[in-house]
N, C-alpha and C positions, 0 to 999 in steps of 0.2 A: 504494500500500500504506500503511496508517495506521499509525502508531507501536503497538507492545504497552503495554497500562496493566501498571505493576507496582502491584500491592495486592493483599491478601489478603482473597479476599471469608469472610465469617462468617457463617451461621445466624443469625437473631435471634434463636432462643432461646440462643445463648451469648452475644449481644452486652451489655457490660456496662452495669446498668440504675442505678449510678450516677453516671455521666455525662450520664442524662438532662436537659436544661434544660426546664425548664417555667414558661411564660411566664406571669404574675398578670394575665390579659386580662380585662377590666370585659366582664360580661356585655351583650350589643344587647337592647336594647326589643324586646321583643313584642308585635307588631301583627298583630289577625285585619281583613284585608279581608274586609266582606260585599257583595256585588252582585249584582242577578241577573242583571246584565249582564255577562257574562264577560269582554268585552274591558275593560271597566271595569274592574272588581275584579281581571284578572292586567295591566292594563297598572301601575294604583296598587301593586299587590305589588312588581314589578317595582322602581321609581322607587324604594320604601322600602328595597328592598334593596339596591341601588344606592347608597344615602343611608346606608347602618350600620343598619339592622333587622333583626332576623330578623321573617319574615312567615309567617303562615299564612293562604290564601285560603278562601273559602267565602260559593257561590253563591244561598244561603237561609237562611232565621233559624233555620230547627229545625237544617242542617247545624254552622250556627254555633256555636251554643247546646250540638254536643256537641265541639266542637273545644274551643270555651272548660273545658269541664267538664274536659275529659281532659288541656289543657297551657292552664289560665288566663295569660290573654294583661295587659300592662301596659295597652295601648290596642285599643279595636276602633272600626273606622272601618267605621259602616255605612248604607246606603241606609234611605231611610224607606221608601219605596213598592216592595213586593217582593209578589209572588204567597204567601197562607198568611202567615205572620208575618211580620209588617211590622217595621222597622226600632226602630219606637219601642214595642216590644211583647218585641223583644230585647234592646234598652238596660234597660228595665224591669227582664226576669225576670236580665240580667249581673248587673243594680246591687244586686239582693236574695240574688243566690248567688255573686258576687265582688265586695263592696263596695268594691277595692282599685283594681278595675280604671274607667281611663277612658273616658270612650263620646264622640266625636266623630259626631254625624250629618250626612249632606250628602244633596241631592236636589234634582232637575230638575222637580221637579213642582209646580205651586202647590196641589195639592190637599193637600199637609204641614199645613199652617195649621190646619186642622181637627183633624188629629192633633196635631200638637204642643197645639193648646188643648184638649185632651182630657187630653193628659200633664198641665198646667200642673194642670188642676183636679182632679185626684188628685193633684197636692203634687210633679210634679217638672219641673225647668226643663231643660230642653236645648237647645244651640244648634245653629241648622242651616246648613251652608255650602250655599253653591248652586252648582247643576250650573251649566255647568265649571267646574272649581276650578282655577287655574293651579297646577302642580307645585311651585313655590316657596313661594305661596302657601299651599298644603298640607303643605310641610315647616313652615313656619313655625307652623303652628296644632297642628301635631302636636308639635313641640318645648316649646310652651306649653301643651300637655297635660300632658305627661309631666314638665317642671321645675315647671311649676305648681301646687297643693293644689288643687284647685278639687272638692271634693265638701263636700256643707255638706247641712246639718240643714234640710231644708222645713217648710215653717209650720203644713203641714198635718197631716203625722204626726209619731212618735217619732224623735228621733236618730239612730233603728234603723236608719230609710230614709235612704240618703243621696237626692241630688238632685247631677245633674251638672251646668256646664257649662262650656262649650269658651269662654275668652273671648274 
C-alpha cells in the first residue's frame, strides 16, 4: 500500500499567476534543411536539433521557398542538385526576399560547378560543402555562418543584392 500524498490539488484557472517564473531563454537558430533526399535532410535536422537548433525540414526548393516565407529561417542548409528548383536557384530567390538570412550549400554531385559558375557570373559567390559532410564538420560551418557577417555587396550588381558565403 503507498503512502497518501497530503496536498491540495487546484484548478489552474485559480492557481496564482504571480508566482509565475519565467525564464529570459536566448532564442535557437533557425535552420531550414532542404534535401531531396529524405534521409538526408531529416537525418541533418535531427543532429541540429540535437546540437541547440530549432529546424524546419523540407524536401524541395518550391516547399522551401514557402516555409522560408511563412517563418524566415537565420540559416538554410541546402542541396544544389534537387528535381524542379535546384538549390542554387533557392539561395538566389532567399537572398533577394530575406537578405538576413544565410545560405550554406553542400552537394554530392560534381555536376555543381556549372551551377555555381552560373551563380558566380550573375554576381553571386556561394560556397559548396561536399557530400559527406562529417557532423562536426557541419556544426562547425554552421556556427561560422550564423557568428559570422558574411553577406557582402557583389561586383556585379547594387548593394541591393547581397552575395553569400559560407567561409
Amino acid at each position: 500500500m503507498s503512502p497518501k500524498s497530503n496536498f491540495q490539488v487546484v484548478p489552474i484557472s485559480e492557481a496564482p499567476k504571480t508566482d509565475v517564473v519565467v525564464y529570459d531563454k536566448k532564442p535557437q537558430p533557425l535552420v531550414l534543411v532542404v534535401d531531396d533526399e529524405r534521409v538526408i535532410a531529416d537525418t541533418l535536422s535531427m543532429i541540429l536539433s540535437n546540437s541547440g537548433f530549432t529546424t524546419m525540414t523540407a524536401y524541395d526548393g518550391t516547399s522551401a521557398l514557402e516555409l522560408a516565407n511563412a517563418a524566415p529561417p537565420d540559416l538554410i542548409i541546402t542541396d544544389v542538385m534537387m528535381p524542379g528548383m535546384t538549390g542554387i536557384e533557392l539561395a538566389i530567390t532567399i537572398s533577394q526576399t530575406i537578405p538576413t538570412c544565410k545560405i550554406l550549400l553542400f552537394s554530392g554531385q560534381a555536376a555543381t560547378v556549372d551551377l555555381l559558375e552560373q551563380a558566380r557570373d550573375a554576381g553571386y559567390n556561394f560556397t559548396t560543402l561536399t557530400k559527406p559532410v562529417h557532423p562536426t564538420d557541419m556544426l562547425r560551418r554552421i556556427s561560422e555562418c550564423l557568428t559570422i557577417a558574411n553577406v557582402t555587396a557583389p561586383a556585379k550588381h547594387s548593394s541591393a543584392t547581397p552575395t553569400f558565403a559560407a567561409n
